[in-house]
N, C-alpha and C positions, 0 to 999 in steps of 0.2 A: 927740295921736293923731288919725289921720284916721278919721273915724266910716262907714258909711253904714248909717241905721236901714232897716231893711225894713217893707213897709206894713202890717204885724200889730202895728210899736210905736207907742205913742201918740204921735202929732207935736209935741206940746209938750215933747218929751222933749230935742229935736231942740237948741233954743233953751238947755236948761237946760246940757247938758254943752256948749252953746257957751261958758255964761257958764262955765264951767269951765277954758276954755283948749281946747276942743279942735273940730277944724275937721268940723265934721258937716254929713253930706249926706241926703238923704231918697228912697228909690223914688220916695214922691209929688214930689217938688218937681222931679222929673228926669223926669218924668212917663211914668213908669216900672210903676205901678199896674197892675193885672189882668194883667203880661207874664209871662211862664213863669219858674221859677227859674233856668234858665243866662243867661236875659237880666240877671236881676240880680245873677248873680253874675259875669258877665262886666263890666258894670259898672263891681262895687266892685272886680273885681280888677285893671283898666285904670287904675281912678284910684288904686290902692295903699291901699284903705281897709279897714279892719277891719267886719266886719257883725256887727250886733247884730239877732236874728229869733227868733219862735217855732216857725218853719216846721221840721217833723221831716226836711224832704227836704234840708235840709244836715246831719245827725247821723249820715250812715254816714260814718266817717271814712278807709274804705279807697276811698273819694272823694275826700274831702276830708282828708285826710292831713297831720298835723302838721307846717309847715315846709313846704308844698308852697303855700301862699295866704298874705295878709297879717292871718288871724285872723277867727275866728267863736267869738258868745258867743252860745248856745242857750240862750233864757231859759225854763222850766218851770215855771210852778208851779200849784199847786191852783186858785186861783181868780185866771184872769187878765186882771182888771180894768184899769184905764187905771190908776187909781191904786194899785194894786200892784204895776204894773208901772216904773213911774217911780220909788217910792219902793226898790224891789231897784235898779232898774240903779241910781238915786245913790249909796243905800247902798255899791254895790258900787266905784265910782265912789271913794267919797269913802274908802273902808277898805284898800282891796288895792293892792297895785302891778299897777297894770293896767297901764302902761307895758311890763312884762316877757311882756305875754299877746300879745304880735304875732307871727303866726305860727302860734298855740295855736288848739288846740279845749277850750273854755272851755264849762260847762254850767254852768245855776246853777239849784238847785232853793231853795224857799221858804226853806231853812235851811244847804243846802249850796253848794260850787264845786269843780268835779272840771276840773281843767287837765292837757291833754297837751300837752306838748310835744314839739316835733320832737327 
């Protein structure tokens, strides 16, 4: 899957779903950092990449509209540490077919995963 984390995920995060098979890109590493959200969402959706972010300003999906992008997974949770964060997304990573979430508006809260799809 084509990744590109936004700068609210932990950047070592970046590396580990490489070592997973999958081609990730970084805000930071495109140096992309402090730019507005349609800057990085134009982006991911140029280079056909899936974003994975905490930012609430991709969650209205009459925006961003299932089957209209190549996928967003809105990560939530209660206390969102570097290492809770890495540990859900692998989790999440290493349990679901995440493969099937392209195109999806994907939420994942400490205990749940709510997927719409187009």
């Amino acid at each position: 899957m084509k990744i590109k984390l936004d700068e609210n995920m932990p950047s070592r995060l970046a590396e580990m779903l490489s070592q997973l098979g999958h081609d990730v890109d970084t805000v930071m590493s495109e140096g992309l950092s402090g730019r507005d959200d349609d800057t990085v969402w134009n982006a991911a959706q140029e280079a056909g990449r899936f974003i994975i972010t905490q930012d609430l300003d991709f969650s209205d999906t009459r925006i961003f509209a299932p089957g209209t992008h190549y996928g967003i997974l809105l990560i939530r949770l209660r206390d969102p540490g570097r290492i809770a964060l890495t540990e859900r997304v692998l989790v999440m990573f290493a349990v679901e077919d995440i493969e099937n979430w392209t195109g999806c508006f994907v939420v994942a809260t400490d205990h749940k995963i709510r997927i719409r799809k187009p």
